[in-house]
C-alpha positions, -999 to +999 in steps of 0.1 A: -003-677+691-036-662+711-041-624+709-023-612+740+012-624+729+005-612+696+000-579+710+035-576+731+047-590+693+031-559+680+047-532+709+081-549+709+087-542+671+069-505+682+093-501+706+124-512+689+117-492+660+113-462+680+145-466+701+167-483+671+157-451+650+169-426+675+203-444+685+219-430+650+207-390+663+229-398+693+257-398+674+252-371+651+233-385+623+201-370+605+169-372+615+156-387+584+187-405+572+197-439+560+209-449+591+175-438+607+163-464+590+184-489+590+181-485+633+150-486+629+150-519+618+177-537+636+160-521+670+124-536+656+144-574+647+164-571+684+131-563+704+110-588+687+134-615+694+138-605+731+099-606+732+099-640+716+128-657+744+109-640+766+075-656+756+090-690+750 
């Protein structure tokens, strides 16, 4: 893995974490909630494997 994949690595799971932990405030959950979290998470997983097919 050379540096510039491993920096779209590094946005994708920045960007997933950002959008998966504001899908839950869409539908009416706190801002700092469990679910905040938990999107935040799923969103970094889901973006990092798009990045990776898209990569490979």
């Amino acid at each position: 893995m050379d540096n510039s994949n491993k920096a779209i690595y590094f946005f994708a799971i920045f960007a997933g974490s950002i959008v998966g932990g504001y899908v839950p405030t869409l539908f009416g959950a706190g801002i700092f909630s469990l679910w905040d979290i938990v999107g935040s998470t799923l969103g970094a997983f889901i973006f990092l494997y798009l990045a990776y097919k898209f990569l490979v």
